[in-house]
C-alpha positions in Angstrom: 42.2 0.2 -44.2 38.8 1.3 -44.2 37.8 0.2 -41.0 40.9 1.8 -39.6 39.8 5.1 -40.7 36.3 4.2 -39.6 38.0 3.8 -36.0 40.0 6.9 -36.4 37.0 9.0 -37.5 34.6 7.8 -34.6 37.9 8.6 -32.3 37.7 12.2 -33.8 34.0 12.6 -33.6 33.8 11.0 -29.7 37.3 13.5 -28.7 35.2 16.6 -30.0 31.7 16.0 -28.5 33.3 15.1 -25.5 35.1 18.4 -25.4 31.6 20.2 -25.7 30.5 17.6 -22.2 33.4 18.7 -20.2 32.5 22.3 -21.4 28.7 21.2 -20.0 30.4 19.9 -17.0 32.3 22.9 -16.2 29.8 25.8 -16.9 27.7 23.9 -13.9 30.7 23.8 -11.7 31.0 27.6 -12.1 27.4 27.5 -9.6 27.5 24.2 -7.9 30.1 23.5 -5.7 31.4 20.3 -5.4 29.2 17.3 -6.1 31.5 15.9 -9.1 30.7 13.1 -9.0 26.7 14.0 -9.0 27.1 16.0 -12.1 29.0 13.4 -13.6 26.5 10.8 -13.0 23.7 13.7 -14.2 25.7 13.6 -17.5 25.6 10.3 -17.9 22.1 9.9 -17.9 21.4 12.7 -20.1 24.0 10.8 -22.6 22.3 7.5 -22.2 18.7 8.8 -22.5 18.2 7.5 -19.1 16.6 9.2 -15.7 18.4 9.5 -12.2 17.0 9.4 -8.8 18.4 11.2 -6.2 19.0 10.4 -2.1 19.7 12.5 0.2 18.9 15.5 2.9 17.7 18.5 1.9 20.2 21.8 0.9 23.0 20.1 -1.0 22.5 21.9 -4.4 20.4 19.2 -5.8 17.9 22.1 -7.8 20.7 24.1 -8.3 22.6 21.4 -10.1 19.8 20.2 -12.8 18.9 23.9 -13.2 22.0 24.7 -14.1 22.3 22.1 -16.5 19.1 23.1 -18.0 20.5 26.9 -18.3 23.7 25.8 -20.0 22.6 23.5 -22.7 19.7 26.1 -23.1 16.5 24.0 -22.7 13.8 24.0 -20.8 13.2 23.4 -17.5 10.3 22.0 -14.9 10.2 21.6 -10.9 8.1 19.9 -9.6 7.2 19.8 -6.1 5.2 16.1 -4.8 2.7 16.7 -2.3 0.4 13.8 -1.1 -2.6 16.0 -2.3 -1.6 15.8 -5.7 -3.3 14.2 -8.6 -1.6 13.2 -12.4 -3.0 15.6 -14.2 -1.2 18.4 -12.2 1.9 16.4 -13.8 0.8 15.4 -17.0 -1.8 18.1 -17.8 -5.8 18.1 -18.7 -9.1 18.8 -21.2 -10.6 22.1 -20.5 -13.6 22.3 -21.6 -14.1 26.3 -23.5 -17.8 27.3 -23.3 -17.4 30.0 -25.7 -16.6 27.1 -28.7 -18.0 24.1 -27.1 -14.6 22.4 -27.5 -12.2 20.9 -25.0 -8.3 21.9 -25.1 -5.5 20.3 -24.2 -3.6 22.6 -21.4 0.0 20.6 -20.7 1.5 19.5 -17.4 4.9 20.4 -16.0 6.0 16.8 -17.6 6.1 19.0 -20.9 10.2 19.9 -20.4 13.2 18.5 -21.5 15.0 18.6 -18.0 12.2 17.7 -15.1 13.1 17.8 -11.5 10.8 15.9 -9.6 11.5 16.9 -5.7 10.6 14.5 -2.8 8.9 12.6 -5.4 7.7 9.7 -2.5 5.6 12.4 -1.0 2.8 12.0 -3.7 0.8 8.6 -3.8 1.2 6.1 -6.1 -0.9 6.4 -8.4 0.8 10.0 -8.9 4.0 8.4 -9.2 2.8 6.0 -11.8 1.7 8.7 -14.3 5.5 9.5 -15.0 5.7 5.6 -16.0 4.6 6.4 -19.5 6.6 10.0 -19.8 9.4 8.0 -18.6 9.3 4.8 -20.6 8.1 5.5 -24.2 8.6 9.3 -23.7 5.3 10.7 -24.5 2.3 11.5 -22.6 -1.6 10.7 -23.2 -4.1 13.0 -22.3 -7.7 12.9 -23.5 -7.1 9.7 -25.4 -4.9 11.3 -27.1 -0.7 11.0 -26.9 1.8 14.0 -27.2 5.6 13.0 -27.9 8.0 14.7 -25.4 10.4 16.6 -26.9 14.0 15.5 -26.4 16.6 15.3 -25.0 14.1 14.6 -22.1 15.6 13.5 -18.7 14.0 13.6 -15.2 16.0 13.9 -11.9 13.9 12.7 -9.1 14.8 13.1 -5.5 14.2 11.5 -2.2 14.7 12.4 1.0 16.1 9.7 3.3 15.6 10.8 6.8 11.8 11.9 6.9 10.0 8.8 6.6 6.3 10.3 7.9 3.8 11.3 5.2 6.1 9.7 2.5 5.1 6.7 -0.1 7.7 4.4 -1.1 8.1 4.0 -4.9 6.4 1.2 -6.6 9.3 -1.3 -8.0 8.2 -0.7 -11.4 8.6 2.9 -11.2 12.0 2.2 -9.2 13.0 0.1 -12.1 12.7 2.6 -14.5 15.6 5.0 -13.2 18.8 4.2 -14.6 21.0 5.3 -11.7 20.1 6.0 -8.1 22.8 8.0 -6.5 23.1 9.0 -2.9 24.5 12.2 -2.2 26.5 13.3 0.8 27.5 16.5 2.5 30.2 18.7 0.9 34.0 19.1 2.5 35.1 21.6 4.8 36.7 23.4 2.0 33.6 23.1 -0.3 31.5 23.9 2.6 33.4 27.3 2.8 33.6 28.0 -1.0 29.8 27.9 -0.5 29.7 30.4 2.5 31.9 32.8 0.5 29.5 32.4 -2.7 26.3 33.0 -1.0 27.7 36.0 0.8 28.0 37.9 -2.4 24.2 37.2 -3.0 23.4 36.9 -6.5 25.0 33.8 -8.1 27.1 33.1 -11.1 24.9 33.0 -14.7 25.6 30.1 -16.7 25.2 30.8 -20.4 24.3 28.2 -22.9 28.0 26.1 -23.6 25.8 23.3 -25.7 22.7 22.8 -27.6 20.0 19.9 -27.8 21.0 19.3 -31.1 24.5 18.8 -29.8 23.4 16.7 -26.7 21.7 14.3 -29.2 24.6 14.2 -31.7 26.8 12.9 -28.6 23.7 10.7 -27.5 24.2 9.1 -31.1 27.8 7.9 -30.9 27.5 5.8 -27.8 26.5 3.0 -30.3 29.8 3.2 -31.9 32.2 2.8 -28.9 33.5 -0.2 -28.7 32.7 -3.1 -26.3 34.3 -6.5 -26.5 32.6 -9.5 -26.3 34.4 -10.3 -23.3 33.6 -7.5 -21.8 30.1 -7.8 -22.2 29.8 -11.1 -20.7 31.4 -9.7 -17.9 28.5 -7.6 -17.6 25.6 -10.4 -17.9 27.3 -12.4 -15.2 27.5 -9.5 -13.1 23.5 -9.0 -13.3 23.0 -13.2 -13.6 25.0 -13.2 -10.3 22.8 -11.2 -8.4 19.9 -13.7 -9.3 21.7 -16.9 -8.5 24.8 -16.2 -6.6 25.7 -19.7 -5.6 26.5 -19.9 -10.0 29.2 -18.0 -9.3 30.7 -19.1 -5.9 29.1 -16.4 -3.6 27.5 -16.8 -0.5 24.7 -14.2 -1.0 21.7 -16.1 -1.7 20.5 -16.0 1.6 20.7 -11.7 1.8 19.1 -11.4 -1.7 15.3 -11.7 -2.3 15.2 -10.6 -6.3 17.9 -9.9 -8.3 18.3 -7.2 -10.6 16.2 -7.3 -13.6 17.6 -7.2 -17.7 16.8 -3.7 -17.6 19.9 -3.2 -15.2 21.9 -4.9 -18.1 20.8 -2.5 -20.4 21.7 0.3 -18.6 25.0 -0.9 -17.4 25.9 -1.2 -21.0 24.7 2.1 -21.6 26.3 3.6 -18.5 29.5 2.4 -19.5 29.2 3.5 -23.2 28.6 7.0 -21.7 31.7 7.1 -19.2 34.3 5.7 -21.5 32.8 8.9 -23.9 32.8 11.1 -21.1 36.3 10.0 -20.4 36.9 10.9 -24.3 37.5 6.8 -25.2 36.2 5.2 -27.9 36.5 1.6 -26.0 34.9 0.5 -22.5 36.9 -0.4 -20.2 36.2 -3.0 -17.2 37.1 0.1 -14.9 34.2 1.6 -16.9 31.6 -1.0 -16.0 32.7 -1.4 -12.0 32.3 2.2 -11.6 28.7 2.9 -13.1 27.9 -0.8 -11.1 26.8 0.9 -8.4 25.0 3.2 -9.2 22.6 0.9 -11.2 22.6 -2.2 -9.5 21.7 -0.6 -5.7 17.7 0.1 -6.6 17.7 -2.9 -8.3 18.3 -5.9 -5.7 16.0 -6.6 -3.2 17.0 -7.5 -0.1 15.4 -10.3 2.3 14.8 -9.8 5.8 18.0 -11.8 7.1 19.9 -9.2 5.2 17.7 -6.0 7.0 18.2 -7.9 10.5 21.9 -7.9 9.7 22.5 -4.5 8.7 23.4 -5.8 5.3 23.2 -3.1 2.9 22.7 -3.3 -1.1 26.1 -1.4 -1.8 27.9 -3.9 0.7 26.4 -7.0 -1.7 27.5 -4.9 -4.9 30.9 -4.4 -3.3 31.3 -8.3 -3.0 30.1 -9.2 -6.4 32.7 -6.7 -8.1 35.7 -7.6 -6.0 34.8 -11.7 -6.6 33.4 -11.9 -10.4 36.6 -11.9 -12.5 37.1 -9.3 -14.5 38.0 -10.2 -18.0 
């Protein structure tokens, strides 16, 4: 009896916060147009405490989007723009030395936010790229010897564009690694396409006003560790990620296209990913549904590909494609 209330009150508790997402989720559709599925998967990081990377060409409401959601769960905000002049502490901040007291202070970077856009983030060197590791992994920030806790909920949306290949950097694995999801985002519809034209025309756009706070963002955060995930399901899971190391295990004839598998990070934050969907979905179970459609988006960074596979044309997402349509589902 008591753990059927415990059920029933965690069903309550996930039905309400989940309201409050939707509520997110719609105040940002009153400014972006389109993208669903992008704002979706921008929720879903922000639930799971994890950071998105973002492909695709520029003008499809990318800044808009995590600006938005900044503005309506009234938090702060940071863009930053990569350049391949730039240096980490123009991210992370510096000392500055005061000649009037003889003391150096600390004056903070950009990386001081809870929502960080970091825009054609493989334009800056590596070494650039490397000093959001920290921010990104353990969620603080040393300067000066001396380390500053970010404040949460802390999430950084990174983009990449996919075309323009000249002055860029490509991302070191460990910092690829680190994203939870990398989405790639496409051009809008004819009838989105228009809705934009029509919006624009009127000049200024639409204010968003606050619909959730931080405090409420990391209340929701909390419950992911109570939905519920069955054991089955979660080996389901593991032999998706074990497959993509050793293929032949599982009947597949992918070892050949596949130079490193995905690492047991990408279990983590399929777990995680899944948690967050069946919540945003207002579900206080995952289902296998669940896990096949955040796959995807966190397997495709993960899984590197050999050179028979790039002289083929074989892509990442065709390889994720064939693992979830052969591994059973439980």
């Amino acid at each position: 009896m008591t753990e059927s209330k415990s059920l029933q009150n965690v069903q309550d508790q996930i039905e309400e916060k989940s309201q409050l997402i939707r509520k997110l989720k719609q105040a940002i559709s009153t400014v972006v147009v389109g993208q669903s599925a992008l704002i979706e998967r921008l929720l879903v990081g922000l639930l799971a405490n994890g950071h998105v990377l973002v492909e695709g060409v520029p003008g499809l409401a990318k800044t808009t989007l995590v600006k938005s959601l900044s503005e309506a769960i009234d938090t702060g905000f940071s863009r930053i723009q990569f350049t391949p002049d730039m240096l980490p502490s123009d991210i992370l901040g510096t000392e500055i030395y005061q000649p009037q007291s003889g003391e150096f202070t600390i004056k903070k970077g950009p990386i001081f936010s809870n929502i960080v856009l970091a825009d054609e983030i493989n334009r800056a060197p590596s070494k650039v790229q490397s000093a959001l590791l920290e921010a990104m992994q353990e969620r603080q920030v040393t300067i000066g010897g001396e380390c500053f806790p970010l404040e949460q909920p802390f999430l950084v949306m990174a983009t990449q564009n996919p075309i323009e290949q000249e002055g860029t950097y490509p991302l070191p694995e460990a910092q690829v690694d680190r994203f939870m999801l990398k989405l790639k985002v496409s051009y809008p519809t004819k009838e989105e396409e228009k809705e934009i034209m029509k919006r624009m025309a009127l000049g200024k756009p639409e204010e968003i006003k606050p619909v959730v706070t931080p405090k409420e963002i990391l209340e929701a955060r909390a419950l992911l560790k109570d939905i519920h995930l069955e054991d089955r399901l979660a080996g389901y899971i593991v032999d998706l990620i074990v497959a993509t190391r050793d293929p032949s295990a599982y009947g597949l004839d992918l070892g050949r296209y596949i130079q490193f598998g995905a690492s047991p990070r990408a279990t983590i934050f399929l777990n995680q990913g899944a948690r967050a969907l069946a919540f945003l979905n207002g579900r206080p179970y995952v289902t296998p549904q669940d896990v096949k459609s955040i796959a995807l988006d966190v397997l495709r960074h993960r899984i590197l590909l050999s050179y028979e596979a790039e002289a083929e044309d074989i892509e990442t997402d065709t390889i994720i494609h064939q693992l979830l349509d052969q591994i059973e589902v439980p």
